[in-house]
N, C-alpha and C positions, 0 to 999 in steps of 0.2 A: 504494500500500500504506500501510498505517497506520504513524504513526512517533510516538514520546513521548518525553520526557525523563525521567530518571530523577537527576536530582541533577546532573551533568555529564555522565552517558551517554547517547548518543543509539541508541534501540532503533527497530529495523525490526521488522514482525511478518512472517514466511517464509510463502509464498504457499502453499507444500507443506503443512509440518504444524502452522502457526501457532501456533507458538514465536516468544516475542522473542528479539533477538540482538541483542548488542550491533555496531553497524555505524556507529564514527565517534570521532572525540576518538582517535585513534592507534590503536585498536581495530577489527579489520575481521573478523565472526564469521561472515560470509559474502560477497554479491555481488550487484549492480543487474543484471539480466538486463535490458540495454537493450531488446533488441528486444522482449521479451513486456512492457517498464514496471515488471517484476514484482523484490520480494526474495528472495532462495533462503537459507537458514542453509546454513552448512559441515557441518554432520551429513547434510542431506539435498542437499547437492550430492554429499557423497560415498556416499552410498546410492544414487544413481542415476546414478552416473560413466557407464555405459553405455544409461542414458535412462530412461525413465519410462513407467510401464505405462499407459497411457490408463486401464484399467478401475481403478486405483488413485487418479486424482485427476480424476475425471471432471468438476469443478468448474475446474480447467486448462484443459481443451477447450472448456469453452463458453464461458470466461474469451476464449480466445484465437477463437473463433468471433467471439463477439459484438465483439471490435476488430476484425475484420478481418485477424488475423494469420495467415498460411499454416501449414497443419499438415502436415509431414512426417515419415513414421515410419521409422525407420530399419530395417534387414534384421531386424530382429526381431521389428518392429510396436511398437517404442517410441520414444519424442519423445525425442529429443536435444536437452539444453540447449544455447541458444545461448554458441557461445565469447563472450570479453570484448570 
C-alpha cells in the first residue's frame, strides 16, 4: 500500500476507501492486515466489524485473487477481516 510522510507523520492510504491515516510516530489510525499485505483505517475496520460485502469493494477480490490469497465468506456471504 502507498505510504508518505507528512512533516513527522507517517500516513498509510486504506485499501477500502482510500483515505490516509495516520498509522505510526505513537499514532495508530488503523491496522496492517498481515495476511491480505493490505492497510485498513479504523472508520472502515469498524464499518465492516462483521465483514465486507464483496459486491462493495470488488477491487478487494481481485486484489486478493491475483496474490493468491484464499477467499472465505463468512455465513452471510461476507469476507471477514483477518484478526491481528
Amino acid at each position: 500500500m502507498p505510504m508518505k510522510m507528512d512533516g513527522d507523520k507517517v500516513l498509510y492510504e486504506c485499501f477500502l476507501c482510500r483515505r490516509w491515516f495516520q498509522f505510526g510516530l505513537h499514532i495508530y489510525n488503523g491496522r496492517n492486515i498481515v495476511a491480505w499485505d493490505a492497510q485498513i483505517c479504523d472508520w472502515c475496520l469498524a464499518a465492516n466489524h462483521d465483514g465486507i460485502m464483496p459486491q462493495s469493494h470488488p477491487d478487494l477480490i481481485e486484489y486478493l485473487l491475483a496474490k493468491k490469497i484464499p477467499i472465505t465468506l463468512n455465513h452471510k456471504g461476507w469476507l471477514d477481516i483477518p484478526p491481528p
